[in-house]
C-alpha positions as CSV (number, residue, x, y, z in Angstrom):
1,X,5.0,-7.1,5.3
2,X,2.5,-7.6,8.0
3,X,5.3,-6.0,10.4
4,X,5.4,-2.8,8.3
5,X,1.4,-2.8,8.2
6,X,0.8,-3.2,11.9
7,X,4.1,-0.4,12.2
8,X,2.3,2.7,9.6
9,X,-1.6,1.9,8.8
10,X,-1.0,4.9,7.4
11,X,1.8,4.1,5.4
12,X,0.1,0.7,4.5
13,X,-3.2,2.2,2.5
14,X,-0.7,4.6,0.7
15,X,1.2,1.5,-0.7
16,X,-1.8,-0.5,-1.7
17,X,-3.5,2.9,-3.2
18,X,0.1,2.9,-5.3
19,X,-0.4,-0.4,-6.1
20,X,-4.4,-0.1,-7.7
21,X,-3.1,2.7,-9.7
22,X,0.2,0.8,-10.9
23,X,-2.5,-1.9,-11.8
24,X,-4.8,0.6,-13.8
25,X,-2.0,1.7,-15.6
26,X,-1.2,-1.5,-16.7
């Protein structure tokens, strides 16, 4: 996990973005 952070940033604050709105929804 860390490894993919450190790899895309990027990529990293997408997932967690997809993850607050998978949480809202719920």
């Amino acid at each position: 996990m860390f490894a993919r952070l450190s790899i895309t940033p990027v990529e990293s604050k997408k997932s967690i973005g997809d993850e607050s709105n998978s949480r809202s929804s719920l």
